[in-house]
N, C-alpha and C positions, 0 to 999 in steps of 0.2 A: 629656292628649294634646298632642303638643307642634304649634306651628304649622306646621311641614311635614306632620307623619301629617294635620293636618285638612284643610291644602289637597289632599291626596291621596285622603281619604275622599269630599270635595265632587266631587273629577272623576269619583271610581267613581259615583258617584250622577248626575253628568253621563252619564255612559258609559251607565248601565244605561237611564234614561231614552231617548237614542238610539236606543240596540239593539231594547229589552226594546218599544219602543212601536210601530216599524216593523212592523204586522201589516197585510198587504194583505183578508186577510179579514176580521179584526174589524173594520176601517175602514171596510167596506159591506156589514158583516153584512145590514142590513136589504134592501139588496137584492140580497145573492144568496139570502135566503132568500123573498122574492117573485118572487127567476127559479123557485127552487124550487116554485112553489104556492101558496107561503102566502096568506092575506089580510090587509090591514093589521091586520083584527081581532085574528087568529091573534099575528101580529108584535107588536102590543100587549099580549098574553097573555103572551108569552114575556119582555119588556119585563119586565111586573109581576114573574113568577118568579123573575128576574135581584133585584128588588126586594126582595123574600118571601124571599129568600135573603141577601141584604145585611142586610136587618131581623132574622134570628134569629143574626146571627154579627157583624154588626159591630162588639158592644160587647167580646161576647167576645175577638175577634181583638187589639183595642185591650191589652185587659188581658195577654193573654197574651203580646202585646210588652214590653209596661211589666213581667212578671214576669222571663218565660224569656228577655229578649233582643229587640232591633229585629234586629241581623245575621240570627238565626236565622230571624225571622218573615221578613224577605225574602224569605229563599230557600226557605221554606216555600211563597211567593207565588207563583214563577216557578216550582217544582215543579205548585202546582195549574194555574197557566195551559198548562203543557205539558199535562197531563191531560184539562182541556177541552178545548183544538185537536184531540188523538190521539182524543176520544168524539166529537166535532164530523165528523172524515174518516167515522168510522162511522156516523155518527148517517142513520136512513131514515125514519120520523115525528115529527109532535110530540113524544113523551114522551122519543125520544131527543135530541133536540134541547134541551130544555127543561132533560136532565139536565146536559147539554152546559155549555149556559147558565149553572147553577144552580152549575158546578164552576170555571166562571171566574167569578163573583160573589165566589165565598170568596177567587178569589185576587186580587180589587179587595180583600176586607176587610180583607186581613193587610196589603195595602199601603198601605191609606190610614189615614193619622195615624201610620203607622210611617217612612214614608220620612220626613218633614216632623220628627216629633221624634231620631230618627234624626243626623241635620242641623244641627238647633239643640241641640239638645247637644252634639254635637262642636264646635261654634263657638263655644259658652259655656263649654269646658273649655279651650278657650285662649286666654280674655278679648274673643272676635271677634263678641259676639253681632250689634250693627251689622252684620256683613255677611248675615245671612239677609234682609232684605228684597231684596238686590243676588242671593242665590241662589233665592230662591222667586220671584221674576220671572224670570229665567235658566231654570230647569228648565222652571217653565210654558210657557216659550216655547221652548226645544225640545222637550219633550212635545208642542206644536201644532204644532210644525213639521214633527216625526215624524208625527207620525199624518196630518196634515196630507199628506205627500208621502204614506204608504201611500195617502190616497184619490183621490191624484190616479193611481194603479194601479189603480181602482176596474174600468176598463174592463177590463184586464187580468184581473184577478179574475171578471170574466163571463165572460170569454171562455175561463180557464183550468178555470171550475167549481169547486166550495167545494173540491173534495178536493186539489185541487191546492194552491188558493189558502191552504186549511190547514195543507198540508206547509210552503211556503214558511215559515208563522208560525212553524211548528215550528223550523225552521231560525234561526230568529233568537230563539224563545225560549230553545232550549238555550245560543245565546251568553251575553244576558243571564243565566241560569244561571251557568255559569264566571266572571261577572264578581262577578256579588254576592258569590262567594267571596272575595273580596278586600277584602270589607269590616270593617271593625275595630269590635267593640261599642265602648261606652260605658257608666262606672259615673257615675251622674248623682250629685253632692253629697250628694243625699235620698235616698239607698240605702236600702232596705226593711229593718230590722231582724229580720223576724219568721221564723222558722227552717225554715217547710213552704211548702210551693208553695202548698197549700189557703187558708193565714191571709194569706200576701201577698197574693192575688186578693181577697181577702174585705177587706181593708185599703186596696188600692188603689179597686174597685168604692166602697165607705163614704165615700173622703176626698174622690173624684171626684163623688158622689151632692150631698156637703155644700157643695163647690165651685159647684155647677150651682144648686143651692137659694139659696146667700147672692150669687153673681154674676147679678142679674139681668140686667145688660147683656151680656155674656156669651151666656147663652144667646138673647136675640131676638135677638143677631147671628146667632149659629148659623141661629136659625130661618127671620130672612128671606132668609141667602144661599140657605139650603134652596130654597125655591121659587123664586124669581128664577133659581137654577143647574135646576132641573129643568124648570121652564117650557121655557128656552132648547133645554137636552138633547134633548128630544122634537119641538119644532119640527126643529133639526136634524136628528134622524135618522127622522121620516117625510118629508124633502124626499126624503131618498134614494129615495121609491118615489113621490113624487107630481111628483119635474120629469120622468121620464119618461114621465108622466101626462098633462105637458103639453107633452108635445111633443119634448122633449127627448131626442137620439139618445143613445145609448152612450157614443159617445166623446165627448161633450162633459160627462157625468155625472163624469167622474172629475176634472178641470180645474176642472168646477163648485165640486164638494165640497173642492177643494186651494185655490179661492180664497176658502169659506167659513171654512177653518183658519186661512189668515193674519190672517183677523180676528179669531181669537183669540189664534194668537200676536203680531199688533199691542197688542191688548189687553191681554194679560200683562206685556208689555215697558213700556209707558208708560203704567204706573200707577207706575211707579217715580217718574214724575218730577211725581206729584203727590201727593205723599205731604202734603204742610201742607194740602189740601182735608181738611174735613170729612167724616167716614161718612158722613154722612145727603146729603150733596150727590153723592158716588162712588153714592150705593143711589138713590136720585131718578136720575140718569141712566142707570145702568145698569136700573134697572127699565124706563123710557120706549123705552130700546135693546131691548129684550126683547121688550116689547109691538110693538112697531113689526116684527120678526118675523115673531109669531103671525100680524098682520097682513096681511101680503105674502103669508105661504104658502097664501093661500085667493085669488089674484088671476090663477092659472091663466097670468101670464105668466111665464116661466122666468127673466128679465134681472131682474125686480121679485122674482120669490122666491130669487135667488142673492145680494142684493143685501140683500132682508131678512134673507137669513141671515148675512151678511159683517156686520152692524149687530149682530145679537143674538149672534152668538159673540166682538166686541171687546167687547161692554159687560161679558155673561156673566165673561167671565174676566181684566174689567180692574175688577171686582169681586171673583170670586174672590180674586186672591191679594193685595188689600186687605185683604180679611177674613182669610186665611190671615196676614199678618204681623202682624196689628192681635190675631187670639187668642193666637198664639204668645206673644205678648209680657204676656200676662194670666195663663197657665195654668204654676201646678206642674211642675216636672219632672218630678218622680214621677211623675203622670198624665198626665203632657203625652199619648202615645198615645193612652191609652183616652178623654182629651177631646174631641180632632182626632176620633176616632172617632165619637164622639157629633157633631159635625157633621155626618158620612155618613152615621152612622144617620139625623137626622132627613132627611137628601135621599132616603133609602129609603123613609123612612115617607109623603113625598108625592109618592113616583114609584108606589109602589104603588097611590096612590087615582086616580094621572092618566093613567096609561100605558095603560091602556084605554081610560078615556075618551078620549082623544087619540084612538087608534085609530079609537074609533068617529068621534070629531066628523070627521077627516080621511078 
């Protein structure tokens, strides 16, 4: 891929990011689903399901990028997320809701670890791997800025109602859709030799297995971003149903939530400029940032729990994509997807044990 197609591929990937995240209802899913009825308990459940759903697809989704293509798994992604929105308009109980849920989970799994080696392989096909650390700070940080502004629409979205609030997603998922189409595979160096779809998965699954086994550092990075990212995850999103628990009107829930985001897109952005700091010093503060959170969101004042959560979404995600440049640059091509995958898997396997419990403790 020559260096204009990659600077080109990077913006489609900027672009989809934009579009594709700008979702005013997923943004305060949890509380429109508490205008609805639910109890946090309930909310917690559907959390886990979201989780339970990640946990049986995400190694797979991994592999089936690294076989059949990252382009195609994209758009696979943005296909499913339209289909959860469209069951979401419908959805009138729990199990519809949950299936809702469970249909956009798959379309986190195809995305996650496929956009990221997606990326880094177009930039290692034409000598530019150095600049992924400058684009996985970049994306994060419009990914939170995105998402970031949908919740600052938070009020808007209550007042419009989920089915409303859904269509809108719709609308901007279909964009993201027509965009990903324009994105260009990559044949990585370490192209799969093996002549069936069945032996490549079983080849990549094996080499990725042997990778995880002999790179012990590797994997407890994996493991401690896992918790440290889900901790943070569920603090943020029962604030959405507990500042206006305390006190907190409507319209100030959405402003809330849009100035919990810029601390994580702060946070994305400048870890870039401490890249010569230590891991273990980036995971020391970013965990203390996390903790300090959980902390605040039990002090029933709104300013102290907006404030705790503005602390645990910079640290959260100016560790994240610490960790995201710091694996990339250890893992295979060849499995770079199904690896990165295995990161989410394990944030599924302890969001599943905590997303209840959250529930209930909160």
């Amino acid at each position: 891929m020559s260096e204009k197609n990659t600077r080109k591929q990077i913006r489609t990937l900027y672009v989809m990011t934009t579009v594709g995240y700008f979702r005013i209802a997923a943004a305060s899913w949890v509380a429109l689903l508490a205008l609805r009825g639910f109890s946090l308990l309930q909310i917690g459940m559907i959390e886990s399901i979201f989780h339970m759903v990640s946990f049986c697809f995400e190694l797979p989704s991994g592999v089936v990028a690294d076989v059949f293509g990252r382009r195609k798994t994209l758009i696979a992604s943005q296909a499913a997320s339209l289909f959860s929105g469209t069951l979401m308009i419908f959805s009138t109980d729990f199990a519809t809701t949950a299936l809702a849920v469970g249909c956009n989970a798959l379309s986190y799994n195809l995305a996650s670890g496929t956009r990221e080696a997606l990326a880094y392989d177009s930039l290692k096909q034409s000598g530019n791997e150095a600049f992924y650390a400058h684009y996985s700070s970049m994306d994060m940080m419009l990914y939170r800025i995105t998402n970031s502004t949908a919740t600052l629409c938070a009020g808007l979205a209550l007042w419009l109602g989920y089915r409303r609030a859904y269509a809108i997603d719709l609308f901007f998922g279909l964009v993201a859709l027509a965009v990903s189409f324009r994105l260009v595979e990559v044949e990585t160096d370490e192209a799969n030799v093996c002549h069936s779809a069945g032996k490549e998965m079983v080849s990549v699954v094996k080499e990725s297995w042997q990778f995880l086994i002999c790179e012990k550092r590797a994997r407890n990075i994996m493991l401690v971003n896992a918790l440290v990212g889900a901790i943070s995850t569920l603090v943020l999103f029962f604030l959405q149903a507990k500042l206006p628990l305390a006190g907190m009107t409507r319209a100030l829930l959405g402003p809330s939530l849009f100035v919990m985001g810029l601390g994580a897109a702060l946070g994305s952005r400048l870890t870039a400029y401490f890249h010569k700091c230590r891991y273990r010093a980036i995971l020391l503060f970013s965990t203390i940032g996390v903790l300090f959170a959980f902390t605040m969101s039990f002090t029933r004042l709104p300013i102290l729990m907006v404030f705790g959560g503005f602390v645990g979404s910079f640290s959260d995600d100016f560790l994240e994509v610490r960790t995201d440049i710091l694996l990339n640059h250890m893992i295979p091509s060849k499995q770079r997807a199904t690896l990165m995958s295995v990161n989410s898997f394990l944030f599924s396997i302890i969001m599943i044990v905590l997303s209840t419990a959250f529930g209930w403790i909160m």
